[in-house]
C-alpha positions in Angstrom: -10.4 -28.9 36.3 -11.8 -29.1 37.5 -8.5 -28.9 36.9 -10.3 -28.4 35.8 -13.5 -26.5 36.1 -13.3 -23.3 34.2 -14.3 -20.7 31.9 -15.3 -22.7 28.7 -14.6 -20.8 25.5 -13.8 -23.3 22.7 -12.7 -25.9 25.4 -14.1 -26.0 28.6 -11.0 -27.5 31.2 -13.5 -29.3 33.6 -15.5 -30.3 35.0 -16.7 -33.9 36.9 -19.0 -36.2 35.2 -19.3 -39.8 35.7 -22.1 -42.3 36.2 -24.9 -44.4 37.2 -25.0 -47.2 40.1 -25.2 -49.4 37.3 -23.0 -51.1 35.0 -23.5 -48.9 32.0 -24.7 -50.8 28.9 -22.5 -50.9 26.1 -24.1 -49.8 22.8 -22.7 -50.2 19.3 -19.9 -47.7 18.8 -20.9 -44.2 17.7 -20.2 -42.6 14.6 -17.0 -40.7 14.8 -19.0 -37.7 14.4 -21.7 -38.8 16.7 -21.8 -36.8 20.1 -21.8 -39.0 23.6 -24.4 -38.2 26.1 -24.5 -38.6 29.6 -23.8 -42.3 30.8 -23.1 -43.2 27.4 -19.8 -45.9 26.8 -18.4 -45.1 23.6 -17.0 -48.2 23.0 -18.0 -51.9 23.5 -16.3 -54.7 24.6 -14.9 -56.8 22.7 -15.6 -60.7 23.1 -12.7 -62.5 24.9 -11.2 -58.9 25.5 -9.3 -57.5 28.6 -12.1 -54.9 29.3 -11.6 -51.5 31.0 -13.5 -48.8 31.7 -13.0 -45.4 31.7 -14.6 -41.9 32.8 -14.4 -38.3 32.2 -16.1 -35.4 31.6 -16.2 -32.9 29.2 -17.2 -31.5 25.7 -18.3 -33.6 22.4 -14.6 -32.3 21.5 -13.3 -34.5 24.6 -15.3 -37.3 23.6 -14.1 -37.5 20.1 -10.2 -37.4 21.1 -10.5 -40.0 24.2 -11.7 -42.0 21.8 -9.3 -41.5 18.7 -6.8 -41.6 21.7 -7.5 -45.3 23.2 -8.2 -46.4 19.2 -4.8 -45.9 18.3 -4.0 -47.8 21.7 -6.2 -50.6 20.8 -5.0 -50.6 17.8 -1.3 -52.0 19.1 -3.2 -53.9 21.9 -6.1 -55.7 20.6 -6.2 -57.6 23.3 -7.5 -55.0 25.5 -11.2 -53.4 24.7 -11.7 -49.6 26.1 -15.4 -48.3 27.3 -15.5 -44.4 27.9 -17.8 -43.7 29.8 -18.8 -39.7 29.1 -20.7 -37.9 31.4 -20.8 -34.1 31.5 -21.9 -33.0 35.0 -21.8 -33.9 38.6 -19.0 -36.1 37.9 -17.5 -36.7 41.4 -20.6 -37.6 43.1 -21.8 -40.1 40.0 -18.5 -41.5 40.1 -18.7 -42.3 43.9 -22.1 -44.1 43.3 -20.4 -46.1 41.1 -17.6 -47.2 43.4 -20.5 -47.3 46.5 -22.4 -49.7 44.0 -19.5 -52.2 43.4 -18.9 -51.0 39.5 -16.4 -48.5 39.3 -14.4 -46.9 36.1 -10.7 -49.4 36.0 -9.6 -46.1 35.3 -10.7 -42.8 36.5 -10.0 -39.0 35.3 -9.6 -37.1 38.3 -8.2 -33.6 39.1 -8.7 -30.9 42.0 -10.5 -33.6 44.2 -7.8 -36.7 43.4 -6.6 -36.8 47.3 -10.5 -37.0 47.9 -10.4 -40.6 46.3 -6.5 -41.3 47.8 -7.3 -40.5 51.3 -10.4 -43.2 51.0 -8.5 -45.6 49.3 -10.2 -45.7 46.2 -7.5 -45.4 44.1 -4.1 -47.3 44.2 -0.7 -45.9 43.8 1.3 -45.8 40.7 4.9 -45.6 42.3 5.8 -49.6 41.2 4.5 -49.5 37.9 6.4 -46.1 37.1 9.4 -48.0 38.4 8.6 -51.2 36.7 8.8 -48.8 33.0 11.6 -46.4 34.2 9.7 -43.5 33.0 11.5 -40.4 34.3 8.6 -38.0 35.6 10.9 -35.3 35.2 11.4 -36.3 31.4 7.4 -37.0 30.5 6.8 -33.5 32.1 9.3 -30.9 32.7 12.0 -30.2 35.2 9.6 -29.7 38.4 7.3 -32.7 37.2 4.0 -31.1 36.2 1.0 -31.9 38.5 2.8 -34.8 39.6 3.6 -33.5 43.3 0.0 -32.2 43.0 -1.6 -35.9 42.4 1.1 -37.0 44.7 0.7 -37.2 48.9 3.4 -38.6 51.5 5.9 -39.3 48.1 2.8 -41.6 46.8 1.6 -41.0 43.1 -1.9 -41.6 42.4 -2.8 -39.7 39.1 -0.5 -39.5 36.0 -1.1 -36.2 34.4 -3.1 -36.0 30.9 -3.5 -32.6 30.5 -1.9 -29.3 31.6 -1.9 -26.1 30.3 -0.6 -23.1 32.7 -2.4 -20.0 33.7 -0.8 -17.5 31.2 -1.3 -13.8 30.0 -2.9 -12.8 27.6 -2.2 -9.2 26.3 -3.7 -6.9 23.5 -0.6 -5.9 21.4 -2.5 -2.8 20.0 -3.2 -1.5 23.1 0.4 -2.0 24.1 1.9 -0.3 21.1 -1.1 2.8 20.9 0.6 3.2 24.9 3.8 3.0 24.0 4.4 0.0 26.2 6.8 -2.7 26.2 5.6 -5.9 25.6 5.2 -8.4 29.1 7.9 -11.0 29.6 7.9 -13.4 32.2 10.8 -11.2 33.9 7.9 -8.8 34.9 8.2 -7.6 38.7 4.7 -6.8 40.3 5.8 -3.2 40.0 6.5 -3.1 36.0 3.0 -4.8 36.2 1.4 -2.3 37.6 2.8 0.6 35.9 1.9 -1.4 32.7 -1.5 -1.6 33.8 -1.4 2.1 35.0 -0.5 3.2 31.3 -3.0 1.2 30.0 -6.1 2.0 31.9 -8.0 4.4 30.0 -10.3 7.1 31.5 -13.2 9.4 30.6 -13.4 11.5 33.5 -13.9 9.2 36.0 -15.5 6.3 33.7 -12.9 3.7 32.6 -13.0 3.1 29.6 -9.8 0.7 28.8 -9.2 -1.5 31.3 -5.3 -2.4 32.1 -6.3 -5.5 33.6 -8.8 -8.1 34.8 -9.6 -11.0 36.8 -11.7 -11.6 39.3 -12.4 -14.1 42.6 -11.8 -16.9 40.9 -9.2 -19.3 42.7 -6.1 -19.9 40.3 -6.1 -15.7 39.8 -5.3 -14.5 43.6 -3.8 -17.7 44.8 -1.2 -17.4 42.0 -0.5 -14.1 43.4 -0.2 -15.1 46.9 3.0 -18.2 45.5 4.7 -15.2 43.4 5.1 -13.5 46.7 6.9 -16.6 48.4 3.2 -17.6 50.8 1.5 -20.6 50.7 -2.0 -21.9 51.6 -0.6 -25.2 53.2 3.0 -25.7 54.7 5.3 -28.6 54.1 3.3 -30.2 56.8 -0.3 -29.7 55.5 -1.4 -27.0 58.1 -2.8 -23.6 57.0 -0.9 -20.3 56.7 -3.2 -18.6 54.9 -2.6 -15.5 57.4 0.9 -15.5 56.8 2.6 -11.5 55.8 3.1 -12.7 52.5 -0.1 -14.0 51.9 -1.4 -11.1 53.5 0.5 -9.0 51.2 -0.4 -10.5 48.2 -4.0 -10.5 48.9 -3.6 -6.4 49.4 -1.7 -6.3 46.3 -4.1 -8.0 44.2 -7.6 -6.2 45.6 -5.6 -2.6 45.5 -5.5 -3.6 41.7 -9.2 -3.0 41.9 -10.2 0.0 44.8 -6.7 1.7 45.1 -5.0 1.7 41.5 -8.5 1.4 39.7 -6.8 -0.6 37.1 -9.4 -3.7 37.3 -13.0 -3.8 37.2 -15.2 -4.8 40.4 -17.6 -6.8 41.0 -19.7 -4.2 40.1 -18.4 -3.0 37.0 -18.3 -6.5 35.8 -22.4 -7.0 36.8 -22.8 -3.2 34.7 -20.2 -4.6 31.6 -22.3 -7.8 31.4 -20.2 -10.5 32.1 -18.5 -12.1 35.5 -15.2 -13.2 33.8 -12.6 -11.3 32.2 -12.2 -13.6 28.7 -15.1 -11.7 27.2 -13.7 -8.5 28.1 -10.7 -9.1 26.7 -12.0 -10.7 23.8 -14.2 -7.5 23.2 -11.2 -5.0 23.2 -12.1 -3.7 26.9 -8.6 -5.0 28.8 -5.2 -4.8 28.0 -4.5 -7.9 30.0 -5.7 -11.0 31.2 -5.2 -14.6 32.8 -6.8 -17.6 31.9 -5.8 -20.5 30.1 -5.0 -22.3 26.9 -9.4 -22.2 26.3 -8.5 -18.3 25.7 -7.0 -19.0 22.8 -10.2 -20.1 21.2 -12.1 -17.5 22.5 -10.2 -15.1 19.9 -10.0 -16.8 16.7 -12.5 -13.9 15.3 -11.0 -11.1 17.0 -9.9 -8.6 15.2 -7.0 -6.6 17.2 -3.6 -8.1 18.0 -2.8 -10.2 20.7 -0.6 -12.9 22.2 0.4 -14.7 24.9 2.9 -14.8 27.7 4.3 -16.4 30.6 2.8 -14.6 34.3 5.0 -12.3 35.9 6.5 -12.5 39.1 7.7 -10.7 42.8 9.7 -13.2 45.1 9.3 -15.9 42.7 7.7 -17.2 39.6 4.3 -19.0 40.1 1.6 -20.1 38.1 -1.3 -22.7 38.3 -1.1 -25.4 35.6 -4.5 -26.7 35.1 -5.1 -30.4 33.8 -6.6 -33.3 35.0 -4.8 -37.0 35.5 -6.2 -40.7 35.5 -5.7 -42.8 38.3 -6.7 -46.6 38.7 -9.6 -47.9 40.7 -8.3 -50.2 43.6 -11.5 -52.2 42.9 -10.5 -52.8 39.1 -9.8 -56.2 38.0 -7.4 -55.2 35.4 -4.6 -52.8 37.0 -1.9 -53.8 34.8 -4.2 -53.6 31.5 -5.1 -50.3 33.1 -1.9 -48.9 33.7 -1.0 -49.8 30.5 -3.7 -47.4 29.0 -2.6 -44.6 31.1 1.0 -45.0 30.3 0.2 -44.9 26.9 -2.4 -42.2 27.1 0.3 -39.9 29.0 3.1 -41.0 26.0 4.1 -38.4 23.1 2.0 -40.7 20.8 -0.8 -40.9 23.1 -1.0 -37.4 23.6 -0.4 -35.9 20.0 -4.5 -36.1 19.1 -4.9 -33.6 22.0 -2.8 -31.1 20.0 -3.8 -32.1 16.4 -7.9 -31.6 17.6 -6.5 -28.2 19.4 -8.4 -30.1 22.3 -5.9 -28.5 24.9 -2.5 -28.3 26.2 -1.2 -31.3 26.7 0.7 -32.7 30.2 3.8 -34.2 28.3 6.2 -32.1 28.3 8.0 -33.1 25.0 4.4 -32.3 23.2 4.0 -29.3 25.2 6.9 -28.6 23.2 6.8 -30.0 19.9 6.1 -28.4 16.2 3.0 -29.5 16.2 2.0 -27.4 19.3 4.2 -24.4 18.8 3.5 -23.4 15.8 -0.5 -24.0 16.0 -1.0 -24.0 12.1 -4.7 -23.6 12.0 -4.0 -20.1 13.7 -4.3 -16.9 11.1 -1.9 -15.0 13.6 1.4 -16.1 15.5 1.3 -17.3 18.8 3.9 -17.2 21.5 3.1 -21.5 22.8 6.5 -21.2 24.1 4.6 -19.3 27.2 3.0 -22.7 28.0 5.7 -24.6 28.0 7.7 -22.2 29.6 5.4 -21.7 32.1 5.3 -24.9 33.3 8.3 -24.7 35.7 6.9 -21.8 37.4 4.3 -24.0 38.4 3.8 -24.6 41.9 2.1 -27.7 43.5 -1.4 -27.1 44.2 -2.9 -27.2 48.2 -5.0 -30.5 47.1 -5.9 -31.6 50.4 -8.9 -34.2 50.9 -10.5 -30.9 52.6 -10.0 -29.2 48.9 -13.8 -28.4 48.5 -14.6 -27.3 51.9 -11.7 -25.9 52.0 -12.4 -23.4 48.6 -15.8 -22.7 49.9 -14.5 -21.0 53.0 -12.0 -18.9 51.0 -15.0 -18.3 48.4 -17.6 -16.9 51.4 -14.3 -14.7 53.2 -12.6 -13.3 49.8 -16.0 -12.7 48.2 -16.5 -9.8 50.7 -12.5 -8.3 50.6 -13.2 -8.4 46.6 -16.3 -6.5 47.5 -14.4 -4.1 49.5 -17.0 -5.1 52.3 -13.6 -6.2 54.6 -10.2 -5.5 54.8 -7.7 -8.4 54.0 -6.3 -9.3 57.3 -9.2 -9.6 59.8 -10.8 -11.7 56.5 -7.3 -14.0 56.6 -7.1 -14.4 59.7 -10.9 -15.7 59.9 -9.9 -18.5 56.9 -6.8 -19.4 59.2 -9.4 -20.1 61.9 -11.8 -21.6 60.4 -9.0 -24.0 58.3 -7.3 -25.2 61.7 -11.3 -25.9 62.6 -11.8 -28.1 59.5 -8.8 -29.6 59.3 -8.6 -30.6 63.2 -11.7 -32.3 62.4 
């Protein structure tokens, strides 16, 4: 997003948006049908109004739903008057210029970079009001709390999540039966992966021609990998052990996938395929398997071969990212309580429910994660297994969402991007990020 910043197929799960150093001007509101552009509010204030802001990013679909969304709030609080403030890109720095300039959003989507605005103070924790409400985390979004722990630093809350689907698998059901292989569960060990992927690579003399699986350098793929094999990035404390035997390990296992087992297309044979991201070659009958998230689903409305979904496998343990983003409140608003009372709404089962009826995305509340209206996905021609969302979501494991998150990914980006290359051999390469994340973080 990014949390959402990701492959967008029908909808995209990131990425940051947000504004001018300027108050943005509030126009008339937009037909329902009428796209937002960037720095646009989509809905004025009303006179003699409680009036709160909003920002996110996103597609026209986003718009559209934030907006039914806070309508049907306003709707039971007309005292309170909602501007969304949609812009598309560069979202964390526009939204900084906006704090730096004394108008910030009362309420704030955030997601990979949240402890980038806790750590400055810029946003103010939700603890008391959760307590004033009694809402039961656990309740609103599943046993292990969702992204709460991940918006969450020294047992302080600062985002409430919105949104959040799981990294799932996706699997062609043809392919599966023509190979006489048994369908993945979430009971899957690394090694009945494998094999699977083993029987369903294809081969015309030494060109594949069927891949059994695919991903790729992207973060939520290998770091998955590394929590299924019981390693972390960060320890209970916050420190690096990125060069840890398991992490080391899993980082082997995942890039043998590609140069050892031959299972996975490179680099390379993604650059000669066309494409740098698995969802069109699954989408084009060239993989048996695949993770991404719920966005895959819309990738394959048209396809023409069976598929489904399922939960990720596991070694030591299960693990999966959940993706999403949360709001929290600016410590500069002038309406926290009215604010609050938006996001408490927003995160309800009523608040939520447009998400799923606009197939906008998997929602964060648990109890829609897992209603009707979700699981059975009735604009879909075909079944689909939406349990594997919900069921995924206590295999979820907190994300590493340090302040240092950005420099932090760029240093795993510039040392992994040569092992996925097979230019360097995993532990020299982890041992370098474990130096060079002591560095940063000492700093």
């Amino acid at each position: 997003m990014k949390l959402l910043k990701v492959l967008a197929i029908a909808v995209v799960f990131s990425v940051l948006i947000a504004a001018c150093s300027a108050a943005p001007v509030a126009p008339a509101a937009p037909a329902a049908d009428a796209p937002a552009v960037e720095g646009q509010a989509t809905e004025a204030a009303a006179a003699g109004s409680v009036p709160l802001k909003l920002s996110f990013w996103g597609s026209d679909l986003d718009s559209q739903v934030y907006q039914q969304r806070v309508d049907q709030f306003i709707a039971q609080n007309p005292d309170v008057s909602v501007e969304l403030i949609y812009i598309p890109s560069d979202y964390s720095q526009k939204v900084q210029t906006m704090i730096a300039g004394g108008t910030p959003p009362d309420i704030i989507q955030l997601s990979e970079d949240v402890h980038s605005y806790s750590s400055k103070g810029q946003i103010i924790p939700l603890n008391d009001y959760i307590a004033q409400d009694n809402i039961d985390l656990k309740a609103r979004y599943g046993e292990t709390g969702g992204l709460t722990t991940a918006y969450s630093a020294d047992g302080t809350l600062y985002a409430m999540p919105d949104r959040g689907g799981a990294l799932i698998l996706y699997y062609n059901k043809d392919m599966f039966d023509q190979a006489g292989v048994a369908y993945p569960t979430a009971d899957w060990t690394w090694q009945e992966f494998l094999d699977a992927a083993q029987k369903l690579t294809v081969r015309d003399g030494d060109a594949v021609t069927q891949y059994g699986f695919a991903a790729g350098g992207w973060w939520p793929w290998w770091m998955s990998f590394i929590y299924q094999n019981g390693g972390a990035i960060l320890d209970a404390s916050g420190k690096p052990v990125v060069n840890s035997p398991e992490v080391v390990e899993a980082i082997q296992f995942y890039n043998d996938l590609v140069y050892k087992h031959k299972v996975a297309p490179s680099p390379e044979d993604y650059a000669n395929l066309g494409t740098n991201s698995p969802d069109p070659l699954f989408a084009q009958g060239k993989v048996a398997m695949s993770t991404t998230g719920f966005w895959g689903i819309g990738g394959l409305k048209d396809a023409t071969f069976n598929w489904d979904i399922a939960p990720l496998f596991r070694n030591k343990a299960p693990a999966t990212v959940l993706f999403g983003s949360g709001f929290g409140i600016s410590k500069d608003s002038k309406h926290p309580e009215a604010a609050w009372k938006l996001i408490e709404y927003l995160t309800s089962e009523e608040g939520q429910a447009p998400i799923v009826e606009n197939k906008q995305d998997a929602p964060a509340n648990i109890a829609t994660l897992n209603s009707d209206a979700f699981l059975q996905q009735s604009w879909s021609s075909k079944p689909i297994n939406m349990a594997a969302l919900g069921q995924s979501a206590d295999a979820a494991f907190a994300l590493p969402l340090t302040p240092k998150w950005n420099e932090m990914m760029s240093i795993f980006d510039t040392e992994l991007g040569e092992v996925f290359a097979n230019r360097a051999e995993v532990q020299p390469a982890m041992d370098s990020i474990q130096q060079q994340l002591e560095e940063l973080f000492a700093q």
